[in-house]
N, C-alpha and C positions, 0 to 999 in steps of 0.2 A: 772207248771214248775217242772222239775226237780233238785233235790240237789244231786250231788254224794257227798260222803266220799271218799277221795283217802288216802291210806295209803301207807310210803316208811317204808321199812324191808330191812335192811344190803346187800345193793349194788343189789338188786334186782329191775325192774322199780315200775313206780306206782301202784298200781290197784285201782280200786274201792273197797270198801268195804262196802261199804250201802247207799242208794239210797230212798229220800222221794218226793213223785210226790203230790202235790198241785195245784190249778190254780193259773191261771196269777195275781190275784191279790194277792194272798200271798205274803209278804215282804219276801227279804231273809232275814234282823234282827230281822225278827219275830222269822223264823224258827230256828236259829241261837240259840236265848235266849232260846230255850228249851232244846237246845241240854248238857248233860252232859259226861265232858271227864272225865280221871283219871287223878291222878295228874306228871306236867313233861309230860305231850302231849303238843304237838305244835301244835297251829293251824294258820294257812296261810292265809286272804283272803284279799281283795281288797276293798277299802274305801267304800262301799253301807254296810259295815258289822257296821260300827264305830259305838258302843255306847258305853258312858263312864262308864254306872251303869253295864254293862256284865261285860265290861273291867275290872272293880274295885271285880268282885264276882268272877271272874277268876285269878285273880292276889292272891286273897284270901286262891284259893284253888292251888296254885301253880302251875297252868294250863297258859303255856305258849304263846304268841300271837305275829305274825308279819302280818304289814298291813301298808296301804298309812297312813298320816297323811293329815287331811282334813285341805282346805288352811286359815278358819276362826279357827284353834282352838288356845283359848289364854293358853298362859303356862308362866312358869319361868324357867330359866336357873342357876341349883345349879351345873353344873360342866362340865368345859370342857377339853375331854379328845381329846390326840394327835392321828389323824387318820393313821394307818400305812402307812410306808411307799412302795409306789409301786402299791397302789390299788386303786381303782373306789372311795375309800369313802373319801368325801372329808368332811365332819363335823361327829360327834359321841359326843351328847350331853346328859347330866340326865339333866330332865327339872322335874317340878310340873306341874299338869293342875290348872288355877287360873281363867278359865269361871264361868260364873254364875250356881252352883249346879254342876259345872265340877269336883271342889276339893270331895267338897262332894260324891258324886257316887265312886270317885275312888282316895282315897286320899293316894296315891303309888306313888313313884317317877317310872317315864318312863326313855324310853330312844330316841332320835329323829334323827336319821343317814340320812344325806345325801349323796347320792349314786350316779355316773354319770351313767349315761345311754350312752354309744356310738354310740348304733347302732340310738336313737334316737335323739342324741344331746341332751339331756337335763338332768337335775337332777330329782332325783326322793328322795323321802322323807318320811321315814318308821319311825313308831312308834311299839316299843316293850315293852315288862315288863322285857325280861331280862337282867339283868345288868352286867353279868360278862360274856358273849361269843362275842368273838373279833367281830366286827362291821362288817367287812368281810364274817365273816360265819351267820349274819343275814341278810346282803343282799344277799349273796348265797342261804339262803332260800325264802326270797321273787323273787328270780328272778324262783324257781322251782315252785312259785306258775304258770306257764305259763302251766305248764301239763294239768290241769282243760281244760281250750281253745283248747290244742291240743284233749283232749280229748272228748269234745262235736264236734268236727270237725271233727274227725273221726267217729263220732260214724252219726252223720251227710251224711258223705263222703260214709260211706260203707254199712250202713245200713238201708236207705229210710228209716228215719224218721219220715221225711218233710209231707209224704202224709201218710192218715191212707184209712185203709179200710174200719172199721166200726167208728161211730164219738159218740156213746154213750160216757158216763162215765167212764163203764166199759171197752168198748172196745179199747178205747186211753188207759186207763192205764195198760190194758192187750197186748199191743204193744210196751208200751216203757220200762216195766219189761222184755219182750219177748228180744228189741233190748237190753237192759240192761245186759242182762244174755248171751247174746252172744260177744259182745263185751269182756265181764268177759276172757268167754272159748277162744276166739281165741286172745287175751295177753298173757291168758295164755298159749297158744300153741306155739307165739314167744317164751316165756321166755323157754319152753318144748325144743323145735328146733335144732339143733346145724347148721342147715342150714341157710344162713341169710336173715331171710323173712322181708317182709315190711308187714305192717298189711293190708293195702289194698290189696297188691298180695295174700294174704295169705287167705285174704274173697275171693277173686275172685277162686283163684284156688278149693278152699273147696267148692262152690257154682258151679263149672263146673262138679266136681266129687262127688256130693252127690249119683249119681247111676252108679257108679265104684266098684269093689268087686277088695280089694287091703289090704293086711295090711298097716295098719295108721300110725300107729307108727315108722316103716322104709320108708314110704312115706315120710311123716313129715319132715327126715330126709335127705333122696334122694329122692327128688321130678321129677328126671328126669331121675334116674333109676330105679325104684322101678316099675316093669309090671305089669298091668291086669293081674287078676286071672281068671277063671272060675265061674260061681256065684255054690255055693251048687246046688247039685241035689234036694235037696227040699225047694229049695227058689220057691217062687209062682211067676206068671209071670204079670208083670203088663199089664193088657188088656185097648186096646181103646177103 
C-alpha cells in the first residue's frame, strides 16, 4: 500500500510530499505511530487512524489532529459551547475520554464537533485536540481531508496503476514511485499554467506530444497556439 503525505502552503493546492509503499498487510496505524511531525502540524485523517496512546504523545508535542470520532468511544462532557450561528456545526463539545486505559493513553481534554453533511444527509462527528479554532474552521479541514481520495483517483485515472508490468518487489515499487513522481510534475505543471488545465487533459495532451519539438513552457501556456518547431539538425532519428 501506498501512504502519501499531502501538504497545503498559503493558497497553493495540495501536493504530495512524501510517499511510504509497504504491503497490503501493513496497518495504516501502524505506519501512522512512526511517523514524527513538528510542532503546530495538522494532521487530517479518517477513523482506521484512531489510537488513543498516538492521540495522547501528539497532543503532548503539540502536534495537531482532526478525524472521525469512532461510534463506541466512552468520554465525558466538561463543556458546552454555542455552535455559530449560520453553519453546518451543529454540536462543539470539550469532552475527557473515560474508556478503559482511554484516560490513561491520552489524558487531554478533546474536543467532539458535530458537523452536518448535506450533500449526504447526515452528521458527521470529528474529534480534535484543538481547543481554541472556531468549530467551523475544523470542519473546514476535515472536509479537505477529501483531496487524499481525489488524489489516489487520479493518480489511478491517468496513470495505469492498476496493471503493472513487471510484479517482482522491486518492480511494483519502481512503478508506483515512477506513477508517484509524475503525478508530482504534472500538479505541478497545473499550478505552473496560466491556461486552465484539468489534470487528466493535461496527462493526455503531454502523453500525445512527448515526440513534438515545441517550446514547453509557452505551450504550457497556449496549448493551441504554440507551433511545431523543426527538430535540431543533430537530433538522431528514431529508426524502426
Amino acid at each position: 500500500m501506498a501512504y502519501p503525505g499531502v501538504r497545503f502552503s498559503g493558497g497553493s493546492p495540495y501536493l504530495p510530499c512524501w510517499a511510504l509503499i509497504t504491503d497490503g498487510k501493513t496497518h495504516e496505524a501502524t505506519v501512522a505511530k512512526t511517523l514524527v511531525f513538528e510542532p503546530e502540524t495538522v494532521v487530517v485523517m479518517d477513523r482506521a487512524y484512531n489510537n488513543y496512546e498516538m492521540f495522547g504523545a501528539w497532543t503532548a508535542r503539540r502536534v495537531w489532529f482532526v478525524t472521525r470520532l469512532k461510534d463506541n468511544a466512552v468520554y465525558h462532557v466538561c463543556e458546552r459551547r454555542t455552535p455559530p450561528k449560520g453553519s453546518n456545526v451543529r454540536k462543539d463539545q470539550v469532552i475527557e475520554l473515560t474508556g478503559i486505559k482511554a484516560e490513561e493513553k491520552c489524558p487531554f481534554r478533546l474536543r467532539r464537533i458535530v458537523v452536518w453533511n448535506e450533500e449526504q444527509k447526515r452528521e458527521i462527528i470529528l474529534l480534535t485536540n484543538h481547543l481554541t479554532w472556531s468549530a467551523a474552521t475544523i470542519g473546514n479541514i476535515y472536509k479537505d481531508r477529501w483531496q487524499i481520495e481525489l488524489f489516489f483517483k487520479a493518480l489511478k485515472q491517468n496513470l495505469c496503476i492498476r496493471t503493472f508490468v513487471g510484479t517482482s518487489e522491486n518492480a511494483v515499487k519502481t512503478q508506483i514511485w515512477i506513477a508517484l513522481i509524475a503525478i508530482l510534475l504534472l500538479k505541478y505543471l497545473v499550478m505552473r499554467s496560466t491556461y486552465d488545465w484539468s489534470l487528466s487533459n493535461l496527462a493526455a495532451m503531454v502523453r500525445m506530444n512527448l515526440l513534438t519539438y515545441r517550446n514547453f513552457w509557452k505551450w504550457l501556456n497556449r496549448p493551441f497556439h504554440e507551433p511545431e518547431k523543426d527538430a535540431p539538425a543533430l537530433q538522431m532519428l528514431l529508426l524502426g
